[in-house]
C-alpha positions in Angstrom: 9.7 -4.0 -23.8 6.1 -3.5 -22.7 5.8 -2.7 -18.8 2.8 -2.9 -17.0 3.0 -1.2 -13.0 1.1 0.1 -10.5 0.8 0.6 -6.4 -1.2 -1.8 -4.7 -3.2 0.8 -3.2 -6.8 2.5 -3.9 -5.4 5.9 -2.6 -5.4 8.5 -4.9 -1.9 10.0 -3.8 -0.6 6.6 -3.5 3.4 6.6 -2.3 3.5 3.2 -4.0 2.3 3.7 -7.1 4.8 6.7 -7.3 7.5 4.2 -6.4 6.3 1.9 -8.7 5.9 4.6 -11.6 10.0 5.6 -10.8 11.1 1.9 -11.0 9.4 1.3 -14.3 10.8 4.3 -16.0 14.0 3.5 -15.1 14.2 0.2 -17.5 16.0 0.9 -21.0 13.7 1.3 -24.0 10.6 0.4 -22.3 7.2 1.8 -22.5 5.4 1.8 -19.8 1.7 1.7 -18.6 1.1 2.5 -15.2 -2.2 1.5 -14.2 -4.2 2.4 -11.3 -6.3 0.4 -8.9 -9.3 3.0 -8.9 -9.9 1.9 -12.1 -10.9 -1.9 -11.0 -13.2 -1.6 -8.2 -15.4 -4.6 -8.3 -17.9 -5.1 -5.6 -16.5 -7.3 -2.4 -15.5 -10.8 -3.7 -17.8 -13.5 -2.1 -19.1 -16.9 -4.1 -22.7 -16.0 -3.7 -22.3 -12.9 -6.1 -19.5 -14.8 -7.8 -22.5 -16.9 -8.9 -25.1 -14.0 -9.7 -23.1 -11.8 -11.5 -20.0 -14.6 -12.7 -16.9 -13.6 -13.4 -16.0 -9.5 -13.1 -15.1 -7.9 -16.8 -12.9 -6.1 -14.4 -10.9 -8.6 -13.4 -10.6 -10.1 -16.8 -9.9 -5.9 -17.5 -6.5 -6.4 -15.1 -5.6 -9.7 -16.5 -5.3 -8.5 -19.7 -2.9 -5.5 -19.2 -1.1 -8.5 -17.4 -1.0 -10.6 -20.0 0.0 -7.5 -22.3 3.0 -6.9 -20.3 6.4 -7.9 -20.5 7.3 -7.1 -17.3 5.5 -6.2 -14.0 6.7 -3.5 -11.7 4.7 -3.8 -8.7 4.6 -1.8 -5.4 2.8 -3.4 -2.6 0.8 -0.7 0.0 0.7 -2.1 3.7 -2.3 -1.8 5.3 -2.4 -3.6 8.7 1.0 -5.3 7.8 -1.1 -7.3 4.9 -2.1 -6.4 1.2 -4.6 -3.7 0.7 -7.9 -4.4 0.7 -8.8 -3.1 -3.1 -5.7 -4.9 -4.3 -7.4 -8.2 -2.2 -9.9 -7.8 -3.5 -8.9 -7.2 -7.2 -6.7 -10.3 -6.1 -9.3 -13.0 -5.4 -11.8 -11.3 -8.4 -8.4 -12.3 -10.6 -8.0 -15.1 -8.9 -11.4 -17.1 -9.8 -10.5 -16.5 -13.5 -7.2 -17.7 -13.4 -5.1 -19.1 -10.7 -1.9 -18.0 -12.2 -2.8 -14.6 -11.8 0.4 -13.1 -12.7 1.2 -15.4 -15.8 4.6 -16.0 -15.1 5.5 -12.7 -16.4 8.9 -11.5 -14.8 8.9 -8.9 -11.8 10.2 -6.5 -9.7 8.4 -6.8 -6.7 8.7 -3.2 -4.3 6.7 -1.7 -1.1 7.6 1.5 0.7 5.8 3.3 3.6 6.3 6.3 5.7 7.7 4.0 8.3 11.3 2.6 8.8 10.4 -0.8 7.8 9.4 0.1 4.1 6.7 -2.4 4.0 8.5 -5.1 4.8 5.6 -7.3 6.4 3.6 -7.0 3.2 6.9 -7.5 0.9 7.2 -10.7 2.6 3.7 -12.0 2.6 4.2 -11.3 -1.4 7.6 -12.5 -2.2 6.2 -15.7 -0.9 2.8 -16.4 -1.8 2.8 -14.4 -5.6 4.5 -17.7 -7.2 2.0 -19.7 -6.4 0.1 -17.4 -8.4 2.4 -17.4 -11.4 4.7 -14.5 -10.0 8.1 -14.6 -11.8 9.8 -12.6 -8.7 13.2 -11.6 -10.5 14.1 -8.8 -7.3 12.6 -7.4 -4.5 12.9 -3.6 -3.0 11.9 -1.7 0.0 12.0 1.6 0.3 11.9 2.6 4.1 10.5 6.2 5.2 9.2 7.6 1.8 9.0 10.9 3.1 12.6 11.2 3.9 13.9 8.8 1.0 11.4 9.6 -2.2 11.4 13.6 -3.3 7.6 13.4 -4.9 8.4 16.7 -7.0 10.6 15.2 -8.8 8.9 12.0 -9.1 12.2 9.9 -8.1 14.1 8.3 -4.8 16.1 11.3 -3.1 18.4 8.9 -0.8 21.7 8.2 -2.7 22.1 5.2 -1.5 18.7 3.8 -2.0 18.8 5.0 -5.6 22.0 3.6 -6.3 20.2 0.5 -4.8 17.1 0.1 -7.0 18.9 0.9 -10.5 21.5 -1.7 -9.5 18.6 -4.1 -9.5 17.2 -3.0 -12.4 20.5 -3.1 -14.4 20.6 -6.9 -12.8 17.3 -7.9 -14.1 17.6 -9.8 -17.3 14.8 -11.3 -19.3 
């Protein structure tokens, strides 16, 4: 199984892509490509360079691994209580090549923050709007406090509990 994740977030240290990195290791005889969002920045989507330039090899870039994948782990950053504005962005560049951005592939669907709510504004505004956009949510997780819950050292979620939580869903996740 071929598993494509990544943090929805530009930053460079990102606590979500580190999230998203744990989950997606912990799937059974999977390889995994985590990918990072540095690595499409497109200039800001608006239809007037939409119709200069066209459509962003970028974007096509990201919907390839998509399509690649057989499985999406993905960890929504909350910035303002809303998505990112590089994975936005990277959204609506997607978005004007294919409306079913995430090709119906199956996913886990994560956010965490320092915070006690995990990400939970952002979570939501994903969970329901990404299967419109071909998102195949099989689970959703949110890991509250990441500095208290995640020991970044190790790469993995220190909390018992939440662990036990997120393999749980993994183990539950059949495709």
């Amino acid at each position: 199984m071929n598993i494509v994740a990544f943090g929805a977030s530009p930053s460079k240290n990102s606590i979500n892509k580190k999230l998203a990195t744990y989950a997606a290791h912990l799937f059974e005889n999977a390889e995994v490509e985590v990918l990072d969002l540095n690595d499409f920045q497109m200039p800001l989507f608006s239809v007037d360079i939409e119709k200069e330039i066209g459509h962003h090899p970028l974007a096509q870039a990201f919907l390839d691994k998509i399509e690649s994948a057989d499985m999406l782990v993905i960890s929504m950053a909350e910035n303002n209580k809303n998505y990112s504005a590089a994975f936005k962005n990277l959204f609506d560049w997607c978005s004007r090549i294919s409306a079913k951005v995430f090709q119906n592939k199956p996913m886990l669907l994560m956010a965490t923050s320092p915070g006690t709510r995990g990400g939970a504004s952002v979570l939501g505004i994903a969970t329901n709007a990404f299967p419109f956009y071909g998102g195949n949510i099989k689970a959703t997780f949110s890991l509250p406090s990441f500095d208290a819950n995640f020991d970044v050292e190790n790469g993995k979620i220190s909390n018992e509990e939440l662990d036990q939580e997120l393999k749980e869903i993994v183990k539950s996740i059949v495709l």
